[in-house]
N, CA, C and O of each residue as an XYZ file, in Angstrom:
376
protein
N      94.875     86.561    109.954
C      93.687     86.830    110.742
C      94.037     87.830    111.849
O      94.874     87.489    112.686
N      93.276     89.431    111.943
C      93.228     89.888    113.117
C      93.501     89.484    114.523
O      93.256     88.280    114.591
N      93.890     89.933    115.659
C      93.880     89.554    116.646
C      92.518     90.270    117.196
O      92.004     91.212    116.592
N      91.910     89.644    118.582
C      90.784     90.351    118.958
C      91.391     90.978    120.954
O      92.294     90.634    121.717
N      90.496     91.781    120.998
C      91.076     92.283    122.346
C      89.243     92.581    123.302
O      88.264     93.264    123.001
N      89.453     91.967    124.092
C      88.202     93.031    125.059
C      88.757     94.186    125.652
O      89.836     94.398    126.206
N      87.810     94.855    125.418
C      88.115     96.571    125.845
C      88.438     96.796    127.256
O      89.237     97.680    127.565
N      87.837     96.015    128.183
C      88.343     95.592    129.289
C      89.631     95.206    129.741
O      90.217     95.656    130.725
N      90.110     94.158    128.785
C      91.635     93.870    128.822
C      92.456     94.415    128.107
O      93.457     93.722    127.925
N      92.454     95.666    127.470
C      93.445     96.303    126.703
C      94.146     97.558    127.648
O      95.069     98.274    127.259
N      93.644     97.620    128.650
C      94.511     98.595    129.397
C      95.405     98.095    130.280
O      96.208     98.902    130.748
N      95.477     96.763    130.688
C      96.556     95.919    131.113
C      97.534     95.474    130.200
O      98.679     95.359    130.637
N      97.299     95.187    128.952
C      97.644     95.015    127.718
C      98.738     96.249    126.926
O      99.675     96.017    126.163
N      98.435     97.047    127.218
C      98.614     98.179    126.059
C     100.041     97.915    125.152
O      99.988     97.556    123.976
N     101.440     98.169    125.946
C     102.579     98.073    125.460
C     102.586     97.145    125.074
O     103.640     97.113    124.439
N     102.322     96.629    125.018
C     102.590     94.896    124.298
C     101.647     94.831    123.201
O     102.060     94.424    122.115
N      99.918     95.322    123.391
C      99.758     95.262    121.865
C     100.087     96.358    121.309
O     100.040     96.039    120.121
N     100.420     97.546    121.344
C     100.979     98.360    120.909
C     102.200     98.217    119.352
O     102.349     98.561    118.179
N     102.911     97.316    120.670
C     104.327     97.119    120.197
C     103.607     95.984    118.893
O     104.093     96.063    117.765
N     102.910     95.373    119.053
C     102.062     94.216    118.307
C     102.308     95.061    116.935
O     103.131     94.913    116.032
N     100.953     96.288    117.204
C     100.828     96.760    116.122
C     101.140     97.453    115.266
O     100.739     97.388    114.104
N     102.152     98.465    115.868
C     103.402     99.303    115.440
C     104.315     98.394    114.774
O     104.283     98.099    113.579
N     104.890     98.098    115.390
C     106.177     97.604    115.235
C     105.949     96.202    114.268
O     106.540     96.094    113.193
N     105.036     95.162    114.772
C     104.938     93.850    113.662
C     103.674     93.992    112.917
O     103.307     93.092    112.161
N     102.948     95.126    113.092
C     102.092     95.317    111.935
C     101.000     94.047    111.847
O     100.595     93.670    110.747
N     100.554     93.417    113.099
C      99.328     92.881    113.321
C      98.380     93.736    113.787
O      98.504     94.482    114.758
N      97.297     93.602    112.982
C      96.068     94.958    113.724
C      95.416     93.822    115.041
O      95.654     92.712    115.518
N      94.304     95.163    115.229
C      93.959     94.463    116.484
C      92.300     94.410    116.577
O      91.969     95.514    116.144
N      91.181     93.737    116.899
C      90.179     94.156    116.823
C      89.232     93.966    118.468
O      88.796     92.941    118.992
N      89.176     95.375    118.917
C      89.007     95.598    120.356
C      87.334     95.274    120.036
O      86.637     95.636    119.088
N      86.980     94.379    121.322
C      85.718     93.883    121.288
C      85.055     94.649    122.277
O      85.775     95.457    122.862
N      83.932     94.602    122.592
C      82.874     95.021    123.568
C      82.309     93.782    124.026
O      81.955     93.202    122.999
N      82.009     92.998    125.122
C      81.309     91.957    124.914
C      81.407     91.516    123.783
O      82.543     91.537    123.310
N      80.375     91.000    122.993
C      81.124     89.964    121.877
C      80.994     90.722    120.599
O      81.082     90.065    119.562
N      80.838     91.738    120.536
C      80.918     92.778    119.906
C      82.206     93.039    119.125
O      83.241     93.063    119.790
N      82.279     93.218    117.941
C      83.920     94.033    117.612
C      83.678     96.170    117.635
O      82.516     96.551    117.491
N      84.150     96.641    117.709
C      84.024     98.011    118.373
C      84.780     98.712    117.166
O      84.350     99.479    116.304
N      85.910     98.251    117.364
C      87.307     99.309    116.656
C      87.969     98.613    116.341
O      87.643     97.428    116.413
N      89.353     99.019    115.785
C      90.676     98.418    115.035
C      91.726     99.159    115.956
O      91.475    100.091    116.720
N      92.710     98.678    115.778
C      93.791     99.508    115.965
C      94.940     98.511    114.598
O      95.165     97.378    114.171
N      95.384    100.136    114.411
C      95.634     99.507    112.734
C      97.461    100.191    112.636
O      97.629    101.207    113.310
N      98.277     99.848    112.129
C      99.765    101.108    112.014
C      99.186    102.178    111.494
O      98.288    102.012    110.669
N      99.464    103.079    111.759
C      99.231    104.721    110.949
C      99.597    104.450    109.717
O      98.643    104.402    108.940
N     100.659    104.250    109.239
C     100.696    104.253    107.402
C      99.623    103.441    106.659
O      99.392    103.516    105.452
N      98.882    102.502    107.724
C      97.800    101.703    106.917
C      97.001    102.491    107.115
O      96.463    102.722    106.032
N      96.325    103.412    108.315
C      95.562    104.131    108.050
C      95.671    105.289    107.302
O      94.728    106.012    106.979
N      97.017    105.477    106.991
C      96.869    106.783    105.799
C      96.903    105.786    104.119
O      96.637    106.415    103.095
N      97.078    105.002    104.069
C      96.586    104.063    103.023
C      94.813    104.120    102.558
O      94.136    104.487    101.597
N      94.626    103.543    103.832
C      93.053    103.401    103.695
C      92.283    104.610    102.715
O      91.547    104.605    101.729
N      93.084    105.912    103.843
C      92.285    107.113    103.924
C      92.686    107.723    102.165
O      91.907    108.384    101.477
N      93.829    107.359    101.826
C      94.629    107.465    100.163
C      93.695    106.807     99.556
O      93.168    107.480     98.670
N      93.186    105.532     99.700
C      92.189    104.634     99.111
C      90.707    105.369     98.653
O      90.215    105.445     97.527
N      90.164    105.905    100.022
C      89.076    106.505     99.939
C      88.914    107.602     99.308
O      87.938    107.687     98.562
N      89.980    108.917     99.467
C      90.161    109.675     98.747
C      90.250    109.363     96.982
O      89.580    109.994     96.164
N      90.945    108.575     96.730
C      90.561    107.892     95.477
C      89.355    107.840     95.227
O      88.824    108.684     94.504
N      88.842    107.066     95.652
C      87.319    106.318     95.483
C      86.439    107.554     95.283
O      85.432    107.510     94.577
N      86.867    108.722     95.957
C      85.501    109.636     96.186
C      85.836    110.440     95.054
O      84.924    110.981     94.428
N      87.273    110.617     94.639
C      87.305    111.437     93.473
C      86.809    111.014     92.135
O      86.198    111.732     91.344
N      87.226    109.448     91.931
C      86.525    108.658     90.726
C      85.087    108.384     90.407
O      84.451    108.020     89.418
N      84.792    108.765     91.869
C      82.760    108.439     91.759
C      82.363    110.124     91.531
O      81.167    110.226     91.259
N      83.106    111.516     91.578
C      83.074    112.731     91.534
C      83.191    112.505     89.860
O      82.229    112.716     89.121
N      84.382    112.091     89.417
C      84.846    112.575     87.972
C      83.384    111.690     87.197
O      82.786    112.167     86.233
N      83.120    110.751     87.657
C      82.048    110.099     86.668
C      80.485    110.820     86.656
O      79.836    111.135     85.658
N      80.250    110.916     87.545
C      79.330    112.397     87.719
C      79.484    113.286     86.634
O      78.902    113.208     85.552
N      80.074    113.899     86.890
C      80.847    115.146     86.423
C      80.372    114.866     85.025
O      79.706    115.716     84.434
N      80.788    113.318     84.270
C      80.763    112.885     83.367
C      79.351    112.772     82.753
O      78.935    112.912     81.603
N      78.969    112.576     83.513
C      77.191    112.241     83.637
C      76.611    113.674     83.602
O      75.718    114.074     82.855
N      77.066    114.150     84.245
C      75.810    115.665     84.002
C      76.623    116.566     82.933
O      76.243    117.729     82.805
N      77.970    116.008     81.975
C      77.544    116.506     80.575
C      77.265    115.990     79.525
O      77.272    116.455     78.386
N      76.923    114.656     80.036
C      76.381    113.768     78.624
C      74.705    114.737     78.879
O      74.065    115.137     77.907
N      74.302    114.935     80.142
C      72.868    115.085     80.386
C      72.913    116.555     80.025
O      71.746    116.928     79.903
N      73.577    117.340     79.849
C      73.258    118.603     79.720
C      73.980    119.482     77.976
O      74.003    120.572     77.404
N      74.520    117.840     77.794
C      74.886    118.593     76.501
C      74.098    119.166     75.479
O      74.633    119.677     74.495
N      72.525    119.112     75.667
C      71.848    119.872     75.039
C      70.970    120.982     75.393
O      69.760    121.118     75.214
N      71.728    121.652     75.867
C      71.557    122.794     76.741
C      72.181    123.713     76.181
O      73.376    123.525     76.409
N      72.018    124.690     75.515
C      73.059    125.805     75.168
C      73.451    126.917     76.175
O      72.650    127.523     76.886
N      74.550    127.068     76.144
C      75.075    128.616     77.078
C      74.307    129.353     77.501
O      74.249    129.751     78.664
N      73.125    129.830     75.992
C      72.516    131.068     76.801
C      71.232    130.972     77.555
O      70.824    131.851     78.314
N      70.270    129.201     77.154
C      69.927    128.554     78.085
C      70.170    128.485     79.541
O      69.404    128.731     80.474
N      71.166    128.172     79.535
C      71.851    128.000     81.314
C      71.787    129.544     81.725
O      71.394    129.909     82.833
N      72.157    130.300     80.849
C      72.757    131.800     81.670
C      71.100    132.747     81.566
O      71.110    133.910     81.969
N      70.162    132.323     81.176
C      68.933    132.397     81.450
C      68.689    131.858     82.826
O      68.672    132.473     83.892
N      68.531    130.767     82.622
C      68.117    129.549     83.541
C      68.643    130.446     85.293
O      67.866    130.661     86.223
N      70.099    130.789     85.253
C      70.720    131.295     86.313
C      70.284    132.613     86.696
O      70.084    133.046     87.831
N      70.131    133.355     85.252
C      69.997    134.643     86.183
C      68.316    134.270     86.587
O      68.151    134.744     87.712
N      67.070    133.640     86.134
C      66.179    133.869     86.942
C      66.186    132.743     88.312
O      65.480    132.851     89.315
N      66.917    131.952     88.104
C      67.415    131.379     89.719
C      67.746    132.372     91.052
O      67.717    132.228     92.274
N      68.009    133.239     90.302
C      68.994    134.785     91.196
C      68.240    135.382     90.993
O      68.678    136.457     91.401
N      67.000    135.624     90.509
C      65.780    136.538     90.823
C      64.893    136.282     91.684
O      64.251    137.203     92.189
N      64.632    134.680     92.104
C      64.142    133.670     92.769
C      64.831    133.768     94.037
O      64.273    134.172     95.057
N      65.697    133.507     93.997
C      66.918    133.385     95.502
C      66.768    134.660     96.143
O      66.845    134.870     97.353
N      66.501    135.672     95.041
C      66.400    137.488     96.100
C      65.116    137.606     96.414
O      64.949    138.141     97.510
N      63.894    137.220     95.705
C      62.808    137.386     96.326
C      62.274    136.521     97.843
O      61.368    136.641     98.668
N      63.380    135.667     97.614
C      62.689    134.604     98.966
C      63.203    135.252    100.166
O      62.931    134.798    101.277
């Protein structure tokens, strides 16, 4: 379980949770009134997270991707290259 901090008491605090969270790798969750606000987390967990997400956004990209050529596989080449150049006749008149 997290530790919690009021934002108030974390500047009397600091080195010590610091050392908390660096060093023994307990996060921290800074409150507002009874509020939770923020984390304070080790950096390698936050480059974890951020590794995580990056994942996530590429796998929900590739399935897309996937999706608009099941949807367009009946579309031929010179369809599309129609389709584009009067897009670009459209785009110059506006």
């Amino acid at each position: 379980m997290n530790k919690t901090i009021g934002v108030t008491e974390l500047p009397r605090s600091f080195r010590t949770i610091f050392d908390e969270v660096a060093r023994r790798r307990r996060p921290y969750v800074l409150m507002r009134g009874s509020r939770p606000e923020a984390v304070l987390i080790p950096y390698d967990e936050d480059l974890r997270l951020q590794q995580f997400q990056e994942r996530d956004i590429l796998h929900r990209y590739d399935r897309l991707v996937e999706r608009m050529a099941v949807h367009n596989e009946t579309f031929s080449a010179e369809v599309v290259d129609a389709d584009v150049r009067k897009a670009r006749v459209k785009g110059r008149s506006n």
